[in-house]
PAMI-987421 format. One line per field, with one value per atom (N, C-alpha, C, O): residue number from 1; x, y, z. Coordinates in nm, 3 decimals. Example, Ala and Ser with C-alpha at 12.3 -4.5 7.8 and 13.67 -1.06 7.14 Angstrom:
2
seq = 1 / 1 / 1 / 1 / 2 / 2 / 2 / 2;
c1 = 1.319 / 1.230 / 1.320 / 1.424 / 1.285 / 1.367 / 1.290 / 1.341;
c2 = -0.569 / -0.450 / -0.330 / -0.332 / -0.225 / -0.106 / 0.003 / 0.114;
c3 = 0.780 / 0.780 / 0.780 / 0.846 / 0.708 / 0.714 / 0.787 / 0.804;
REM end
This chain:
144
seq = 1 / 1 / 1 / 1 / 2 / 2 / 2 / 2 / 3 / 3 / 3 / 3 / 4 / 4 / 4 / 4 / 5 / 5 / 5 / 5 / 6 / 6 / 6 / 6 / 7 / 7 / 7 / 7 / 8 / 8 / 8 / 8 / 9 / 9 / 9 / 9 / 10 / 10 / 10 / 10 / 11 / 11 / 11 / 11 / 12 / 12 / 12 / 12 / 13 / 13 / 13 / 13 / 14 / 14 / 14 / 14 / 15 / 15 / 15 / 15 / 16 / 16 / 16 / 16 / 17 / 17 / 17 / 17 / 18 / 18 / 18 / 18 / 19 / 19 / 19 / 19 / 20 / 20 / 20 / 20 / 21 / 21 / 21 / 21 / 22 / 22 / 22 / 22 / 23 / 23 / 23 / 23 / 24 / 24 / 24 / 24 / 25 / 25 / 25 / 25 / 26 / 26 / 26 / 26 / 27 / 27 / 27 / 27 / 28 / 28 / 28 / 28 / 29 / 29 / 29 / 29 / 30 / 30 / 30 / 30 / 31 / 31 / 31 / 31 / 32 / 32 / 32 / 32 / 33 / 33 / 33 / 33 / 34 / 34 / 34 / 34 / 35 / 35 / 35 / 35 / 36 / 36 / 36 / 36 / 37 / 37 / 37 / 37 / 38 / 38 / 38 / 38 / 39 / 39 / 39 / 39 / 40 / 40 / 40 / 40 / 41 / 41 / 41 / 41 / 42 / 42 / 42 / 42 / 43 / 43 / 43 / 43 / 44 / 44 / 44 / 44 / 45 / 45 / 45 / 45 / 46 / 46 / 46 / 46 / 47 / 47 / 47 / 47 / 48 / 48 / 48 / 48 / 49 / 49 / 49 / 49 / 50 / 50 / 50 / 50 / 51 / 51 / 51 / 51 / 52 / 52 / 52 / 52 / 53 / 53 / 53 / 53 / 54 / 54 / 54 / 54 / 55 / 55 / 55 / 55 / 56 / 56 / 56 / 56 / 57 / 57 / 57 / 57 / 58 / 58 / 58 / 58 / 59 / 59 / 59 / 59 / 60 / 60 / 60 / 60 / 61 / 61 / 61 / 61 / 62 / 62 / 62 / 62 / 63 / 63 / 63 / 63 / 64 / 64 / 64 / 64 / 65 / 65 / 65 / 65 / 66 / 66 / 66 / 66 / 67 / 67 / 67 / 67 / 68 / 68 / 68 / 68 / 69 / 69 / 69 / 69 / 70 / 70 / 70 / 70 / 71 / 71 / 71 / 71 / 72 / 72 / 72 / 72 / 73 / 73 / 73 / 73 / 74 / 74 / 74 / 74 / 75 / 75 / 75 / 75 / 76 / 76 / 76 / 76 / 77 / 77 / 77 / 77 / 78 / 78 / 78 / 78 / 79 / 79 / 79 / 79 / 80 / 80 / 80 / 80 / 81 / 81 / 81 / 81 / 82 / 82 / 82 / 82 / 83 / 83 / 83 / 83 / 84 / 84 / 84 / 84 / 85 / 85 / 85 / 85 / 86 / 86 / 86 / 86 / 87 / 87 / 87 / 87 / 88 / 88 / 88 / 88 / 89 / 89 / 89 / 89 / 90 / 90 / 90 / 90 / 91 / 91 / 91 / 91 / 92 / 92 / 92 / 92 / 93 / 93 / 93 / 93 / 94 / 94 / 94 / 94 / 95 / 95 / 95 / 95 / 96 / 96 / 96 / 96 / 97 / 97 / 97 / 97 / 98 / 98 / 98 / 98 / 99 / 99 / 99 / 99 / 100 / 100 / 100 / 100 / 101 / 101 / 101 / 101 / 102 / 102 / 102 / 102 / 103 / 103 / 103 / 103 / 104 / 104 / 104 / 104 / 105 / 105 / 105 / 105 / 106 / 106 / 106 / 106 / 107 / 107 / 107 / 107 / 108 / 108 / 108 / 108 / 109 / 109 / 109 / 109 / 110 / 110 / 110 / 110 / 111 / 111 / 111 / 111 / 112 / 112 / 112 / 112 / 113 / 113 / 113 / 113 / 114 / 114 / 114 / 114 / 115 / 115 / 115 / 115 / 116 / 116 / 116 / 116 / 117 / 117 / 117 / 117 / 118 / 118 / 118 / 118 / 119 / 119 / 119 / 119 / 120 / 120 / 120 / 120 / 121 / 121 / 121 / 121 / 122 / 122 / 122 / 122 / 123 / 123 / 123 / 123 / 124 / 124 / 124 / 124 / 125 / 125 / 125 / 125 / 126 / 126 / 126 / 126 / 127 / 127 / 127 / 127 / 128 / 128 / 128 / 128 / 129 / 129 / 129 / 129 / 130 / 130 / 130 / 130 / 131 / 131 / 131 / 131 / 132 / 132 / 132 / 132 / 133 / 133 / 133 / 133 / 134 / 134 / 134 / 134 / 135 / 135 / 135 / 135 / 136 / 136 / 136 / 136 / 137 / 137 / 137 / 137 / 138 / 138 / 138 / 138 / 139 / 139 / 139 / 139 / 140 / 140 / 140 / 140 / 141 / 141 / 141 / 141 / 142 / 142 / 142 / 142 / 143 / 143 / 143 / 143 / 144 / 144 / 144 / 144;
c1 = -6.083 / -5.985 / -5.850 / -5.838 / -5.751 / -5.599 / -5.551 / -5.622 / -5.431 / -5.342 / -5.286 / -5.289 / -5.244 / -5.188 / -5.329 / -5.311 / -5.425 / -5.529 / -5.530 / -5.534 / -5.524 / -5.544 / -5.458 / -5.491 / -5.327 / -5.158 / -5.207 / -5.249 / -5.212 / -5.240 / -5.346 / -5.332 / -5.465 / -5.567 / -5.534 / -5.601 / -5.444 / -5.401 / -5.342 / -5.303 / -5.341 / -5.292 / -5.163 / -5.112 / -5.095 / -4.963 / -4.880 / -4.933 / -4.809 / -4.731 / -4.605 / -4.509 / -4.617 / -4.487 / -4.512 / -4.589 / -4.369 / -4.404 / -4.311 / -4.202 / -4.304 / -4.213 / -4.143 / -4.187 / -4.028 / -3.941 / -3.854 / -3.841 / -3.797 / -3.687 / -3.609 / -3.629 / -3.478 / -3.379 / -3.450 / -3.545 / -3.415 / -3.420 / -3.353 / -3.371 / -3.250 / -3.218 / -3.277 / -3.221 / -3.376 / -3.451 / -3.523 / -3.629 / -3.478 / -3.578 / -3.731 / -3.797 / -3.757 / -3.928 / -4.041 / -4.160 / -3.935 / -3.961 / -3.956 / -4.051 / -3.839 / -3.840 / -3.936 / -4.019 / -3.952 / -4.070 / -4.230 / -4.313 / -4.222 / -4.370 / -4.373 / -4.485 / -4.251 / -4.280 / -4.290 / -4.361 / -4.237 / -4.247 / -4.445 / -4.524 / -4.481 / -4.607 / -4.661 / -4.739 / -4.646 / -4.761 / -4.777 / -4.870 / -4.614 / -4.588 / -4.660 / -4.748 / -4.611 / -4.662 / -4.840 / -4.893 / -4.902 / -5.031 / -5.063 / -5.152 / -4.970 / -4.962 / -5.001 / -5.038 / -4.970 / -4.990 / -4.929 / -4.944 / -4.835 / -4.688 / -4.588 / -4.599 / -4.486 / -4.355 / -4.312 / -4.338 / -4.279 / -4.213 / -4.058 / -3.984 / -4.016 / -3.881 / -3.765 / -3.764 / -3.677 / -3.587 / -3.453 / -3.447 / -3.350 / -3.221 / -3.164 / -3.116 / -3.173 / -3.145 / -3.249 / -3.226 / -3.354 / -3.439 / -3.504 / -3.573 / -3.497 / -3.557 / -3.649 / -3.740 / -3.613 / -3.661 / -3.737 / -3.662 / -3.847 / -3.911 / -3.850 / -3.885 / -3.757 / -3.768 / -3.843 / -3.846 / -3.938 / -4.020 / -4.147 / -4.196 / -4.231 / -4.341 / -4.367 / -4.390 / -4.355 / -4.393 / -4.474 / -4.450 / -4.606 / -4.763 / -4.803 / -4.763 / -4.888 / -4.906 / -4.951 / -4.917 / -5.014 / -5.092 / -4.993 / -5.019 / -4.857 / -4.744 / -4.692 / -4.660 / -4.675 / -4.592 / -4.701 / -4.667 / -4.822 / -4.904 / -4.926 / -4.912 / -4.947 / -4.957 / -4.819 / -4.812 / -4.728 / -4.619 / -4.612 / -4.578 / -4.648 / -4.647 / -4.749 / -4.720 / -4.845 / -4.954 / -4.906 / -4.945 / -4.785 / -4.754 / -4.592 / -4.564 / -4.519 / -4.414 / -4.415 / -4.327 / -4.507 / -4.467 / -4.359 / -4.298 / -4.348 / -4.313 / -4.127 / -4.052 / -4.068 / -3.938 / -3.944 / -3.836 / -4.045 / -4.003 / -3.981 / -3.947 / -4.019 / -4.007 / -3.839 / -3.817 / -3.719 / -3.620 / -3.509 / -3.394 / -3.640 / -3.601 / -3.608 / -3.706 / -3.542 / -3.501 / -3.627 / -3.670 / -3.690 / -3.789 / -3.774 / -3.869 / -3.692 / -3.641 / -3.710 / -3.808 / -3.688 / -3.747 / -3.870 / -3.907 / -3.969 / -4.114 / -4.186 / -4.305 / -4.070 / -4.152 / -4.188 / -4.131 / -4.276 / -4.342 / -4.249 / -4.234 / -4.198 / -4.121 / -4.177 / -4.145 / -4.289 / -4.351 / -4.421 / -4.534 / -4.381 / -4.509 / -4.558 / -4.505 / -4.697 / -4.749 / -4.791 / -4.845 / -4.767 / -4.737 / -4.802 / -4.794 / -4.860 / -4.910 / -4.815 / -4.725 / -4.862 / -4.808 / -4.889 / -5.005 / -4.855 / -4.965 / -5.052 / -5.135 / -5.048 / -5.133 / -5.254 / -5.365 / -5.195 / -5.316 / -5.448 / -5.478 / -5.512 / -5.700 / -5.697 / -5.615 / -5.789 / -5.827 / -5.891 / -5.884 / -5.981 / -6.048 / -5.958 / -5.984 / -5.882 / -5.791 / -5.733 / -5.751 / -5.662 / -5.569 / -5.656 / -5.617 / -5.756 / -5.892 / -5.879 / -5.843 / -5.923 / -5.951 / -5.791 / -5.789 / -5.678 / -5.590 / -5.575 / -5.556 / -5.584 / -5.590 / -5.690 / -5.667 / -5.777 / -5.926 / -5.887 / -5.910 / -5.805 / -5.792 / -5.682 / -5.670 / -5.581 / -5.488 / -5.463 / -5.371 / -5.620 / -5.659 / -5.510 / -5.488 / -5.445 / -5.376 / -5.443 / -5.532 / -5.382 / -5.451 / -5.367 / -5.407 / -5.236 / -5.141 / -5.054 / -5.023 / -5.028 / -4.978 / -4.895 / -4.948 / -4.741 / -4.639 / -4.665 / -4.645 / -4.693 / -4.676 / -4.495 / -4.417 / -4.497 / -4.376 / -4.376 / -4.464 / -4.242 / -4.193 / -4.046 / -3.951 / -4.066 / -3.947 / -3.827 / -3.707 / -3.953 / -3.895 / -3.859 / -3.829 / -3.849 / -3.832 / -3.974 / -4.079 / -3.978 / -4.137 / -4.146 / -4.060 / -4.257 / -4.324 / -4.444 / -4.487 / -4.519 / -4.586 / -4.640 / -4.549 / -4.754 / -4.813 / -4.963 / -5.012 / -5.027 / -5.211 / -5.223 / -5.151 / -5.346 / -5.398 / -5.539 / -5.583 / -5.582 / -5.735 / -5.827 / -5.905 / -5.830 / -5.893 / -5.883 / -5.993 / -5.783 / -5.727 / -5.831 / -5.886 / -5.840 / -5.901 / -6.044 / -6.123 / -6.102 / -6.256 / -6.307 / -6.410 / -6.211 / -6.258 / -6.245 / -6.344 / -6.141 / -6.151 / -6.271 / -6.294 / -6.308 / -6.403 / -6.538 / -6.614 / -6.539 / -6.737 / -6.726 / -6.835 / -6.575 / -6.654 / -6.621 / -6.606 / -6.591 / -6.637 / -6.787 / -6.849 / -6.796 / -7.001 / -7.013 / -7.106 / -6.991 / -7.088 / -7.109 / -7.214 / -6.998 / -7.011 / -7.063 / -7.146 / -7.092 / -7.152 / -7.296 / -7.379 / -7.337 / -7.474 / -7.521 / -7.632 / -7.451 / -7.486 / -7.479 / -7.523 / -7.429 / -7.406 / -7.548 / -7.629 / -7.594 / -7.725 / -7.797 / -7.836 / -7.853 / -7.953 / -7.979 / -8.081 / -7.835 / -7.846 / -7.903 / -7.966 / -7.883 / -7.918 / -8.099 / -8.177 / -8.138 / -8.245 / -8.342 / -8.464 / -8.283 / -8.363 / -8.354 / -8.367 / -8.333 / -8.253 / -8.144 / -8.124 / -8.063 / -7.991 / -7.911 / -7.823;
c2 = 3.752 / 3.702 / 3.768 / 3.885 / 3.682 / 3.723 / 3.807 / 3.833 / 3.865 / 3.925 / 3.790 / 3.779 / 3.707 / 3.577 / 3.491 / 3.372 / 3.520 / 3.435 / 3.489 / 3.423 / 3.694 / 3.746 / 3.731 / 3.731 / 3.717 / 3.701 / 3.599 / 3.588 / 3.483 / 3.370 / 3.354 / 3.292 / 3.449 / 3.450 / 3.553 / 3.559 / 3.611 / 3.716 / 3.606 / 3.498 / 3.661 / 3.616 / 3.635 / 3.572 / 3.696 / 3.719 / 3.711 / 3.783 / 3.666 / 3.734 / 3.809 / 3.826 / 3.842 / 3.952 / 4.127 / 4.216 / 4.105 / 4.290 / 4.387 / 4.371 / 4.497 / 4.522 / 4.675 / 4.780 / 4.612 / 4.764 / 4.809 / 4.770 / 4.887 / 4.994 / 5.064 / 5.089 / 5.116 / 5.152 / 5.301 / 5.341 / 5.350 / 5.515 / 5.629 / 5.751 / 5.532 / 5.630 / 5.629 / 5.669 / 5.586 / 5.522 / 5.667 / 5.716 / 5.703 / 5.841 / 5.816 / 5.729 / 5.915 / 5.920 / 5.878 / 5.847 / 5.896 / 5.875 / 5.727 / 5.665 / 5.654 / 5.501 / 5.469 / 5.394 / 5.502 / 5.445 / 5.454 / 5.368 / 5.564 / 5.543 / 5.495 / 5.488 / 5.426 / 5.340 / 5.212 / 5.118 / 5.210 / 5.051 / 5.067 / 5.010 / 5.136 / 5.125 / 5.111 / 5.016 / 5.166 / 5.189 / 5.054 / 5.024 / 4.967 / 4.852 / 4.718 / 4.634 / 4.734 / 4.640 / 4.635 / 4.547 / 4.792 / 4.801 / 4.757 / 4.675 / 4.828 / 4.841 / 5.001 / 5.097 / 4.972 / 5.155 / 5.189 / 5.297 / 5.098 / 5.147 / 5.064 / 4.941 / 5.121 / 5.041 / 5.029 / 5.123 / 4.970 / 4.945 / 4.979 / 4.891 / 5.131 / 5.151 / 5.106 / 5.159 / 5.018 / 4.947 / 4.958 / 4.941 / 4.991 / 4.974 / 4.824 / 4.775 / 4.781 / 4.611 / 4.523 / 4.402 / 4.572 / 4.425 / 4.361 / 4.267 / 4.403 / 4.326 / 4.373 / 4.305 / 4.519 / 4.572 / 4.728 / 4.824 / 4.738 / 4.869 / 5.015 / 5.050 / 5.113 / 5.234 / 5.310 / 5.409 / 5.299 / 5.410 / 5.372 / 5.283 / 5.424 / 5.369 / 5.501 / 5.614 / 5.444 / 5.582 / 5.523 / 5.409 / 5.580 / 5.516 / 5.654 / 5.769 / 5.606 / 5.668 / 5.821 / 5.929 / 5.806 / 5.946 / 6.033 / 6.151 / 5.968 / 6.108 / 6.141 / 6.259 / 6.060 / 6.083 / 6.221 / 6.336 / 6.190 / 6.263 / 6.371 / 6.479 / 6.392 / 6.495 / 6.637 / 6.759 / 6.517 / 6.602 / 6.697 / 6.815 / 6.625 / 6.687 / 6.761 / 6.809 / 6.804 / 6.880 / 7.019 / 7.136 / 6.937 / 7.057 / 7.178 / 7.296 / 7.051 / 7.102 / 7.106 / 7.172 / 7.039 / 6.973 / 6.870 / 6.788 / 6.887 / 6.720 / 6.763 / 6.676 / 6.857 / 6.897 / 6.768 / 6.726 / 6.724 / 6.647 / 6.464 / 6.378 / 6.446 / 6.335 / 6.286 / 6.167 / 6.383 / 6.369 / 6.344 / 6.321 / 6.370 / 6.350 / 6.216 / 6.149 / 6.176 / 6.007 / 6.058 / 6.164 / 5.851 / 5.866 / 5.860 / 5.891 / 5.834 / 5.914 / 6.051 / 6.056 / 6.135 / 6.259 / 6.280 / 6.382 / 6.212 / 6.175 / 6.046 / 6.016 / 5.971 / 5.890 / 5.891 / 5.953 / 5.823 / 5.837 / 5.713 / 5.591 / 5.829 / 5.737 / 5.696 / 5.585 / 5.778 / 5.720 / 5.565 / 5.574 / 5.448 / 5.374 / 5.328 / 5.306 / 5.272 / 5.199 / 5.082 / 5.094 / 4.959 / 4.830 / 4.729 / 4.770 / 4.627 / 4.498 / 4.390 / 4.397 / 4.228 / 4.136 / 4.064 / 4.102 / 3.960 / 3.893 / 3.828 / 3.748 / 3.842 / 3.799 / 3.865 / 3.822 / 4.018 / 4.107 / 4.079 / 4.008 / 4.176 / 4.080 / 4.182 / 4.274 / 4.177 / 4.242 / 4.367 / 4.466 / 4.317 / 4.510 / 4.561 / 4.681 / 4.540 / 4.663 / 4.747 / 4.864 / 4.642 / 4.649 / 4.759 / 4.868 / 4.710 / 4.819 / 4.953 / 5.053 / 4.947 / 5.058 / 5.171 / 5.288 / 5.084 / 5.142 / 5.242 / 5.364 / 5.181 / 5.249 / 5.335 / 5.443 / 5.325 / 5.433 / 5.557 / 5.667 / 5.523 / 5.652 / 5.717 / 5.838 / 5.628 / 5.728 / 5.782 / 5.850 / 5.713 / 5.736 / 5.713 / 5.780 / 5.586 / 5.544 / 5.392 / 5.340 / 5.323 / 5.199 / 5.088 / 4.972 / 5.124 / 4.997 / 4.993 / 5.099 / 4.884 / 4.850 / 4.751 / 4.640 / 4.753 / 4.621 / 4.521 / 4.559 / 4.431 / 4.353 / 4.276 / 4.218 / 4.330 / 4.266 / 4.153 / 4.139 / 4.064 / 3.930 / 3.981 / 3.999 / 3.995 / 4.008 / 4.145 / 4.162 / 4.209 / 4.354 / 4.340 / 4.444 / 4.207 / 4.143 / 4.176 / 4.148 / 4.227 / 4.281 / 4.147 / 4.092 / 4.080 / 3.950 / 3.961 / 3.854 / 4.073 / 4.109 / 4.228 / 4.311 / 4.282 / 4.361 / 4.347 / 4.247 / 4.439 / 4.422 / 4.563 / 4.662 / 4.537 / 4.685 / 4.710 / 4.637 / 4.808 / 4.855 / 4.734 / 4.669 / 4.710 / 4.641 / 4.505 / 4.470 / 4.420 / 4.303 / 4.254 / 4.145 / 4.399 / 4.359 / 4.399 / 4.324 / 4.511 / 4.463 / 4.342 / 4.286 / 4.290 / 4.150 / 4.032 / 3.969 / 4.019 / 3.936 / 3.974 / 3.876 / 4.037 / 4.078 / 4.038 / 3.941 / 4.116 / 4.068 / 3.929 / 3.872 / 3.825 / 3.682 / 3.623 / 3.501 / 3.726 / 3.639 / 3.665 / 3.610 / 3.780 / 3.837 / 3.750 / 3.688 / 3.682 / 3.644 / 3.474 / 3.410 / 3.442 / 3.286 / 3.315 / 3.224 / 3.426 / 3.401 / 3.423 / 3.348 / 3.531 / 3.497 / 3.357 / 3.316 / 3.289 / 3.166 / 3.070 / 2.955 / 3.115 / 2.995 / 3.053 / 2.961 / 3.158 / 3.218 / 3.141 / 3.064 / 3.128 / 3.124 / 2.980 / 2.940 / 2.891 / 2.792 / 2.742 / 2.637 / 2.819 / 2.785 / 2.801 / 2.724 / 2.926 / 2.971 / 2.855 / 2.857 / 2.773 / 2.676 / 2.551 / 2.457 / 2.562 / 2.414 / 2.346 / 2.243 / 2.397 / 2.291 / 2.251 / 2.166;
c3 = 10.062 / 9.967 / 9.996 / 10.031 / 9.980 / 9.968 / 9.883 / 9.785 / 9.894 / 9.783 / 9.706 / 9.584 / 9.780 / 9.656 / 9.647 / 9.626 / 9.657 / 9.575 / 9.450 / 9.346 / 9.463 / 9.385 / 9.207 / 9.089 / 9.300 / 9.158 / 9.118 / 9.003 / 9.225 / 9.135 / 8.989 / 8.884 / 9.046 / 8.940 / 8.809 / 8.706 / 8.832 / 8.720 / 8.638 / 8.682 / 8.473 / 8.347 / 8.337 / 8.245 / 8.397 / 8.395 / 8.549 / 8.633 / 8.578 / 8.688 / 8.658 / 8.734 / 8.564 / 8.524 / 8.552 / 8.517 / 8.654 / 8.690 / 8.628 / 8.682 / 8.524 / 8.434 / 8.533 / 8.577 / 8.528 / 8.632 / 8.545 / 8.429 / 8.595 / 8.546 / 8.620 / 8.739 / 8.529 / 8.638 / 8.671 / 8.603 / 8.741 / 8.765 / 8.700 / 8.705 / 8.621 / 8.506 / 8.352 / 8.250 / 8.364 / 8.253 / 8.154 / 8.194 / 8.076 / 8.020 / 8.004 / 7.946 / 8.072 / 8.044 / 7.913 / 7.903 / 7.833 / 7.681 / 7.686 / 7.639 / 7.746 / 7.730 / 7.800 / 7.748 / 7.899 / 7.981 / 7.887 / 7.859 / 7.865 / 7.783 / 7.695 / 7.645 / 7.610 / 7.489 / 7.578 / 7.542 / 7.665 / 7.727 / 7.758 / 7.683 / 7.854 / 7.891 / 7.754 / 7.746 / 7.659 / 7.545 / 7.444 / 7.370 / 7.477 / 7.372 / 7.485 / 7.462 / 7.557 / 7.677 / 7.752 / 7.819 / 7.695 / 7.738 / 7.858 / 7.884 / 7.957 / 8.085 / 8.121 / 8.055 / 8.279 / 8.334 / 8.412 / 8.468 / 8.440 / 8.521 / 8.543 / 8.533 / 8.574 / 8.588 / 8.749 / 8.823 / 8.774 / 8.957 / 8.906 / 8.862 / 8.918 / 8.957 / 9.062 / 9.173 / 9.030 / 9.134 / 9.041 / 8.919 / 9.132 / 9.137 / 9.130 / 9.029 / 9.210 / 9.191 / 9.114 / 9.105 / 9.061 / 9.020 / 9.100 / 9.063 / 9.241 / 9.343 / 9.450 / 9.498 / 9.493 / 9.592 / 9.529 / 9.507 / 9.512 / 9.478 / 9.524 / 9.636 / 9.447 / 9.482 / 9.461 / 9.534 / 9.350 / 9.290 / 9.251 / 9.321 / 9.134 / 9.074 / 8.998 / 9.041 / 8.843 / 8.748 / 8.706 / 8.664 / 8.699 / 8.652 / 8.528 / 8.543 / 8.412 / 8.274 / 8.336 / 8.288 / 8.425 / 8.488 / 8.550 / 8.575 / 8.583 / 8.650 / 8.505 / 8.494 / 8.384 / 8.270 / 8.238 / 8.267 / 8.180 / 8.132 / 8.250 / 8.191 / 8.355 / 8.447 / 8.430 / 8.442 / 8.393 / 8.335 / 8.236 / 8.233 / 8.163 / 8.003 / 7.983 / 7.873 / 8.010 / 8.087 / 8.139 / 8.135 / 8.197 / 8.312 / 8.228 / 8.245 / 8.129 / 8.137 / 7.956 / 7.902 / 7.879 / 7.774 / 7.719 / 7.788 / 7.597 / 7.577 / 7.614 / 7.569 / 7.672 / 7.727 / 7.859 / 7.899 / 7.907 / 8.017 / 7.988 / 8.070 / 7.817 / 7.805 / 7.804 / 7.783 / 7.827 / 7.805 / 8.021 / 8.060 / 8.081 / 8.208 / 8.272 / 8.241 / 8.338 / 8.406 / 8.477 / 8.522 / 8.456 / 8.551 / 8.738 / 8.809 / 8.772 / 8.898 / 8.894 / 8.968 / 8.842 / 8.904 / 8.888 / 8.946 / 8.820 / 8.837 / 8.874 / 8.864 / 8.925 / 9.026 / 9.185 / 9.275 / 9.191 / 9.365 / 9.420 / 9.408 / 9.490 / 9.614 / 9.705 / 9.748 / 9.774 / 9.885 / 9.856 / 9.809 / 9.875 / 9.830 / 9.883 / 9.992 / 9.865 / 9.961 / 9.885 / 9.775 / 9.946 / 9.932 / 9.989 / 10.104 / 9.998 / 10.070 / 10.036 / 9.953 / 10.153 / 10.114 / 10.079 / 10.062 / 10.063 / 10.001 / 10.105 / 10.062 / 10.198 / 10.308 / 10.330 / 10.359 / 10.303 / 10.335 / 10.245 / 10.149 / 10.332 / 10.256 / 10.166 / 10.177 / 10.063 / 9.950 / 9.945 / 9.873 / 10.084 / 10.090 / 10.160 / 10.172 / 10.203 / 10.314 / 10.168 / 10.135 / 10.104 / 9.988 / 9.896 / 9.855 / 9.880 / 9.784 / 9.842 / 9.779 / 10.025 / 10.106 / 10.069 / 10.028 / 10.101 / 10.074 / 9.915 / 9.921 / 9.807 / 9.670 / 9.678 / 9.623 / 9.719 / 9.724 / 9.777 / 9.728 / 9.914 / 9.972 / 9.952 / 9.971 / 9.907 / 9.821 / 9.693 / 9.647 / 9.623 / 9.503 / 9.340 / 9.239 / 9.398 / 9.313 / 9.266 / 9.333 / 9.130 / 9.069 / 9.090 / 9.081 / 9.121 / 9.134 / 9.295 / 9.350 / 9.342 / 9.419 / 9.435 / 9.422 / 9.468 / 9.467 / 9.555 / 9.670 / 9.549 / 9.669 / 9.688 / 9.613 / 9.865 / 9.858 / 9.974 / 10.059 / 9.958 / 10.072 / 10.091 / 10.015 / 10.221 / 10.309 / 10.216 / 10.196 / 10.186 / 10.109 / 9.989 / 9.930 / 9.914 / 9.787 / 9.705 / 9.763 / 9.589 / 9.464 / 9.434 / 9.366 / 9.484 / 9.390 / 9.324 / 9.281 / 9.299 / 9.220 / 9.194 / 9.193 / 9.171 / 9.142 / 9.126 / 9.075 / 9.167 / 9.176 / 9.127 / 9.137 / 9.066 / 9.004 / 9.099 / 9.188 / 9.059 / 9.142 / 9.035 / 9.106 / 8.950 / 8.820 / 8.891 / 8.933 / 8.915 / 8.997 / 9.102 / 9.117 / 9.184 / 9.305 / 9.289 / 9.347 / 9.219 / 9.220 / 9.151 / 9.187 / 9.024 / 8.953 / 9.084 / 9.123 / 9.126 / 9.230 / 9.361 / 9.431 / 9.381 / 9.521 / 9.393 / 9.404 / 9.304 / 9.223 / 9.187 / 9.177 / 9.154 / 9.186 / 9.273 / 9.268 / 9.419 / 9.523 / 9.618 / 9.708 / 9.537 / 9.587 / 9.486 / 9.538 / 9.363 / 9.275 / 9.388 / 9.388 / 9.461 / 9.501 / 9.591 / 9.600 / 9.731 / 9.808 / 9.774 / 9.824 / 9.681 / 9.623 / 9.567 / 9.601 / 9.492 / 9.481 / 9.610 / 9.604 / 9.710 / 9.809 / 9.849 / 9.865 / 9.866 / 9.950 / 9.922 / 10.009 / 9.765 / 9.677 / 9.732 / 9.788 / 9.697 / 9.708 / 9.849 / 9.848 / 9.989 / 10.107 / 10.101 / 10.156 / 10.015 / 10.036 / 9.961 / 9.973 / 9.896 / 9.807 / 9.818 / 9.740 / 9.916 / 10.000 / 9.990 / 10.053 / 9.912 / 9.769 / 9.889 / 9.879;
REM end
């Protein structure tokens, strides 16, 4: 399976970003009103600089207390990112989150954010596509 088989099958295609000067505090009322788990940080609206996910906010506050809810999420977001397009297949995309042990990933076109996939995204999509090739089995095994 695809990355755009995958968007397509999501309930939403809305990916919620923010500037980099955004306070940490805003950001977690956005995740908490929106019942999301991260934001795709971009400067223009278009091209991903960052990614502040609920687990760097809380890793924070953990670390620093609630003194860090007053810091731009710029300085606790992951810059490094790692990204697919929508071409790429689903387990690479899986293999990828596993081993860097993050849940979200941007997908981009021609460096432009057209969506977003979660780890959640891609095992629902991979168990009903084992659920169709088990039925295609069954069905071979029974003559159908």
């Amino acid at each position: 399976m695809l990355v755009s088989q995958i968007l397509k099958s999501k309930a939403s295609d809305q990916v919620y970003t923010s500037q980099p000067t955004m306070l940490i505090s805003e950001a977690a009322n956005i995740l908490s009103e929106k019942r999301i788990g991260t934001l795709v940080i971009s400067r223009d609206g278009k091209s991903p600089d960052g990614i502040l996910s609920e687990r760097d906010i809380v890793r924070e506050l953990g670390a620093r207390g609630a003194g860090c809810l007053t810091d731009t999420v710029e300085k606790l977001m992951t810059t490094k990112l790692v990204t697919c397009s929508e071409e790429d297949r689903a387990d690479a995309v899986l293999q990828k989150m596993t081993d860097g042990r993050f849940r979200h990933m941007p997908v981009l076109r021609d460096g432009a954010l057209v969506g977003l996939i979660s780890l959640g995204d891609v095992v629902k999509a991979r168990l009903a596509e084992l659920s169709m090739e088990k039925d295609a089995l069954e069905g071979m095994i029974m003559g159908h």
